[in-house]
C-alpha beads as a LAMMPS data file, in Angstrom:
LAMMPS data file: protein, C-alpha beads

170 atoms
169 bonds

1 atom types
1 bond types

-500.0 500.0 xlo xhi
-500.0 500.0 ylo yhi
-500.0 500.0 zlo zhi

Masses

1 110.0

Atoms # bond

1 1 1 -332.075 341.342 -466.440
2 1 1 -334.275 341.552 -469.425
3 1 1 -333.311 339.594 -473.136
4 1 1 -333.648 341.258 -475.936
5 1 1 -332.076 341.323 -479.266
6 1 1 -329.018 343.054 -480.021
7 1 1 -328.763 346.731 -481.579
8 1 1 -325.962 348.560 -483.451
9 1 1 -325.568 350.425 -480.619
10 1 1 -324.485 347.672 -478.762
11 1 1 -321.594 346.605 -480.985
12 1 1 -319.027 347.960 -478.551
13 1 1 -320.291 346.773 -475.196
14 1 1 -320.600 343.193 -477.067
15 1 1 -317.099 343.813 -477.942
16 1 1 -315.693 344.030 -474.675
17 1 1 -317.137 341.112 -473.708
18 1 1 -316.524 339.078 -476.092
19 1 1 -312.478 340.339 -476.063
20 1 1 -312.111 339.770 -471.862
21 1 1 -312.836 336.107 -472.499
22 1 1 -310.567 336.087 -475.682
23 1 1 -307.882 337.353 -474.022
24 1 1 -308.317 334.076 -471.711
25 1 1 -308.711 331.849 -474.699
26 1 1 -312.121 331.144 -474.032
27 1 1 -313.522 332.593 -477.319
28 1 1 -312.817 333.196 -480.461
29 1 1 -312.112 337.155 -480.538
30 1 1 -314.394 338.957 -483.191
31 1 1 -313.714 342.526 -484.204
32 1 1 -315.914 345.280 -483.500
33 1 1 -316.445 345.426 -487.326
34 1 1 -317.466 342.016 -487.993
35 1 1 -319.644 342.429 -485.027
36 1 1 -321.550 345.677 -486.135
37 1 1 -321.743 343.722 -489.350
38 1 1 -323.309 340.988 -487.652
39 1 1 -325.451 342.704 -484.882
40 1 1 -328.310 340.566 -486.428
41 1 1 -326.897 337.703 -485.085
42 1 1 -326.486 338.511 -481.648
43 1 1 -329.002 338.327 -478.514
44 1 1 -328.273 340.377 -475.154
45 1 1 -329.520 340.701 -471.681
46 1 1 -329.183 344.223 -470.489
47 1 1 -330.187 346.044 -466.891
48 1 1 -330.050 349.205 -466.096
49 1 1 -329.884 349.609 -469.646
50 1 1 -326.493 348.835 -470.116
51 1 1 -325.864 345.389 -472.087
52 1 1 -324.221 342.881 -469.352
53 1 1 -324.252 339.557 -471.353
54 1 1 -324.376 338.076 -475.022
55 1 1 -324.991 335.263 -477.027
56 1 1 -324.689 335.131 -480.910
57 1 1 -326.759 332.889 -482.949
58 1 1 -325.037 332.019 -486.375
59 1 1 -326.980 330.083 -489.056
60 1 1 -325.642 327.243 -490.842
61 1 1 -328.688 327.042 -493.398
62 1 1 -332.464 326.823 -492.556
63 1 1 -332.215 324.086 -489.697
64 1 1 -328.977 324.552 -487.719
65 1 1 -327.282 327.391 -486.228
66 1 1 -324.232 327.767 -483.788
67 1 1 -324.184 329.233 -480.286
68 1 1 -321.121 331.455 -479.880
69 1 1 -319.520 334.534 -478.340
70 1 1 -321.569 333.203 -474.949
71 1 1 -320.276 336.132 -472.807
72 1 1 -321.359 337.162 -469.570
73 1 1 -319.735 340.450 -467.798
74 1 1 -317.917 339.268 -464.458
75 1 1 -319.726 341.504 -462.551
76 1 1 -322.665 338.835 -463.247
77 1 1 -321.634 335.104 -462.952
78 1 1 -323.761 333.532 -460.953
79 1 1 -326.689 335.097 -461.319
80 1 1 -328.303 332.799 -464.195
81 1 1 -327.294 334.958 -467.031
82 1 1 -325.948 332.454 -469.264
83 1 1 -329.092 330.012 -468.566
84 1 1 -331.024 332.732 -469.542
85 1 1 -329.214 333.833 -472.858
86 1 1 -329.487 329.810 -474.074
87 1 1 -333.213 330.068 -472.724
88 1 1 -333.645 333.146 -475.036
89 1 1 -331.166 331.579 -478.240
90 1 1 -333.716 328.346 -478.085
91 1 1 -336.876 330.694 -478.225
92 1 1 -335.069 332.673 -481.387
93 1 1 -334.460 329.619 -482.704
94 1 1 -337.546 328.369 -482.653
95 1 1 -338.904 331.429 -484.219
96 1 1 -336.917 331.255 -486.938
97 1 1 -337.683 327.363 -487.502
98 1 1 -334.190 326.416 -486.912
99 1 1 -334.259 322.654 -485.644
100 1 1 -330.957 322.313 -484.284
101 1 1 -328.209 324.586 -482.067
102 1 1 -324.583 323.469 -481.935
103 1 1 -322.017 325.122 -479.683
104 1 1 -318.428 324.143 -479.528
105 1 1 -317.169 325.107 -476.447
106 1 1 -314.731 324.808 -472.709
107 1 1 -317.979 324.095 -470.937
108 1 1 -319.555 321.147 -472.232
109 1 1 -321.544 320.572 -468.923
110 1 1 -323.001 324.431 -468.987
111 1 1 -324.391 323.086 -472.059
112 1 1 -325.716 319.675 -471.495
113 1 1 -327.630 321.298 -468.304
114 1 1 -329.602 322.899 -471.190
115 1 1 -330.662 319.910 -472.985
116 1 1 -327.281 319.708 -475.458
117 1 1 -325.575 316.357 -475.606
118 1 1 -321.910 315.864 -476.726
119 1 1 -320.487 315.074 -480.187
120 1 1 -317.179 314.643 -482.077
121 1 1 -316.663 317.693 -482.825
122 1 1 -315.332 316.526 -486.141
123 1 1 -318.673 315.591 -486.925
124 1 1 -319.837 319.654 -487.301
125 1 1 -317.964 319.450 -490.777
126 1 1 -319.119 322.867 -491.769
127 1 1 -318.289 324.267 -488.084
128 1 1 -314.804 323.149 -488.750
129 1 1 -314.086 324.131 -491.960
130 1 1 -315.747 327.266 -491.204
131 1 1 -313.617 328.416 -487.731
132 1 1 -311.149 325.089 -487.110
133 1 1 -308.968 324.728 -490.238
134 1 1 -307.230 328.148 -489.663
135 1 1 -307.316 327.887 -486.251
136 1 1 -303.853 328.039 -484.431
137 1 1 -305.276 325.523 -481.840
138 1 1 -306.511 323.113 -484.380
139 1 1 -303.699 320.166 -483.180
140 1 1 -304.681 320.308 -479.501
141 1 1 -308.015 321.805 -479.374
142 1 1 -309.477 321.174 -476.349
143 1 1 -313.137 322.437 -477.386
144 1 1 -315.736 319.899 -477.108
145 1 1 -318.820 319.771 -479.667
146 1 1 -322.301 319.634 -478.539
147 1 1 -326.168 319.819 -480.245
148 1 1 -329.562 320.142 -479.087
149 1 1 -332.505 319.594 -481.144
150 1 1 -335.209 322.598 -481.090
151 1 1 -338.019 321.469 -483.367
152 1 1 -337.170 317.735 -483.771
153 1 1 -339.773 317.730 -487.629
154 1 1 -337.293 319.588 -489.137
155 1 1 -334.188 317.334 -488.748
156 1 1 -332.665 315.854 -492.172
157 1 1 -331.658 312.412 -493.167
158 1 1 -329.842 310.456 -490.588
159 1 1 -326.314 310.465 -491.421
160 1 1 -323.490 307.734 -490.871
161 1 1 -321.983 307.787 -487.268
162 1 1 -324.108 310.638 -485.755
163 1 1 -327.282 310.224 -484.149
164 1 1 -330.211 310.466 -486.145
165 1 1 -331.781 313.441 -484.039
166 1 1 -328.296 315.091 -484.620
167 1 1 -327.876 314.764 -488.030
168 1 1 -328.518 318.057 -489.465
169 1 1 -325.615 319.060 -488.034
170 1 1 -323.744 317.548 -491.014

Bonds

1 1 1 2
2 1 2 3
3 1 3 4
4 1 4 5
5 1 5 6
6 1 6 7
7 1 7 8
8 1 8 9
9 1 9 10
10 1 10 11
11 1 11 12
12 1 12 13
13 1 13 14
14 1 14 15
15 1 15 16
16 1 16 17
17 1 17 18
18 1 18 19
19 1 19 20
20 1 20 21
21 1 21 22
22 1 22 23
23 1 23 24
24 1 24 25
25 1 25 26
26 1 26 27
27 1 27 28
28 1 28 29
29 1 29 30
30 1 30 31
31 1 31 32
32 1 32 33
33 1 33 34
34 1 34 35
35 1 35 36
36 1 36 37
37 1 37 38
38 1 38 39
39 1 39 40
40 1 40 41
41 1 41 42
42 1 42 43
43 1 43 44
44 1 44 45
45 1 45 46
46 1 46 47
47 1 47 48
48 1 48 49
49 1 49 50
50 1 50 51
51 1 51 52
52 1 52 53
53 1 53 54
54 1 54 55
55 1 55 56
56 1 56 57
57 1 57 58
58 1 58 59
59 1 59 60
60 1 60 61
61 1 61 62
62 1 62 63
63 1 63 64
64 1 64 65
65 1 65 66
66 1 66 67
67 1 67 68
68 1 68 69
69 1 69 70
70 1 70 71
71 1 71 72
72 1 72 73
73 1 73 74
74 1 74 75
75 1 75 76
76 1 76 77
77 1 77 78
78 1 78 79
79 1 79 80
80 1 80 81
81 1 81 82
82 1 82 83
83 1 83 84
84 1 84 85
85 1 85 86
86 1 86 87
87 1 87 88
88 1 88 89
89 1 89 90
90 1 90 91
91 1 91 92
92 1 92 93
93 1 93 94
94 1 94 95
95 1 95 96
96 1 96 97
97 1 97 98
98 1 98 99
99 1 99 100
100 1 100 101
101 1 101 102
102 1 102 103
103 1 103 104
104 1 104 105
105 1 105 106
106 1 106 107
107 1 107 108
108 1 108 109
109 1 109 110
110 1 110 111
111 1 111 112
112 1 112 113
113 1 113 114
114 1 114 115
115 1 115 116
116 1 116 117
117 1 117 118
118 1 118 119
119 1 119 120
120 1 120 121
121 1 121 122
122 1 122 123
123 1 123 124
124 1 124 125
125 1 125 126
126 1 126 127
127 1 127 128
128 1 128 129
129 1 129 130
130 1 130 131
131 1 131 132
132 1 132 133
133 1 133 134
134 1 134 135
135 1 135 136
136 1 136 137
137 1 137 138
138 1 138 139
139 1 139 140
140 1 140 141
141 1 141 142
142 1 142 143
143 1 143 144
144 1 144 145
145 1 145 146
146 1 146 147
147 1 147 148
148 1 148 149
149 1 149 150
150 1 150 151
151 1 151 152
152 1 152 153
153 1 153 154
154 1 154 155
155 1 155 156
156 1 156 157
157 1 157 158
158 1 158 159
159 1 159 160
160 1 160 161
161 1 161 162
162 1 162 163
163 1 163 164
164 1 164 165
165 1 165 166
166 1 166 167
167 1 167 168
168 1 168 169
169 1 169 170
């Protein structure tokens, strides 16, 4: 499988993906609009050429973006492809000098294999005011917050209650 970064084209197989897990109630569905709007944001792994996982990465200002819309086709659990979409999100990230990823999510262990540790996820303020407050869910989410740092100069102010190398999360 080979990671690469998303094209218009791909808006509809990212669709798909991302609508078999939200049918589930694993994901947040997205539109196939608001993806093509946001193709930008959105990292794949393809073979054969067709696109058989994805991964958006959604700022949050200069040092912190969110990992969402993890899908991975079926077809191709098990074989590494979400390790290698996070591999891939840190390396964007790092390119684009962002010094934290957050993901809020069903699998916090998936993530903490990768280096992310847990947090309230009340503490992503802008996550929840963002995605949360008009969430259906909202009274018995389940989703648990989690961070990793990616380039650990760039991390603001410690803030009250959060760890200082999470703090730019708030």
């Amino acid at each position: 499988m080979r990671a690469r970064k998303a094209r218009r084209a791909d808006a509809g197989a990212i669709h798909r993906l991302i609508t078999h897990y939200a049918a589930q109630g694993l994901l947040l569905p997205r539109g196939e609009e608001e993806i093509h709007r946001d193709i930008g944001h959105f990292l794949v792994l393809e073979e054969k050429g067709q696109v058989t996982s994805c991964v958006a990465l959604e700022s949050y200002g200069p040092t912190l973006a969110e990992v969402r819309s993890l899908a991975v086709d079926p077809g191709n659990r098990g074989r590494s492809a979400g390790s290698q979409l996070i591999e891939f999100a840190f390396a964007e990230a790092r390119r684009r000098g962002v010094a934290q990823l957050f993901a809020v999510t069903h699998a916090p262990e998936f993530f903490q294999r990768h280096g992310f540790e847990g947090v309230r996820r009340q503490s992503l303020l802008q996550k929840t005011e963002r995605d949360c407050r008009a969430c259906p869910k909202r009274r018995a989410c389940k989703l648990v917050g989690v961070i990793a740092t990616v380039i650990p100069e760039r991390i603001a102010v410690p803030a009250l209650g959060v760890p200082a190398r999470h703090a730019a999360a708030l």
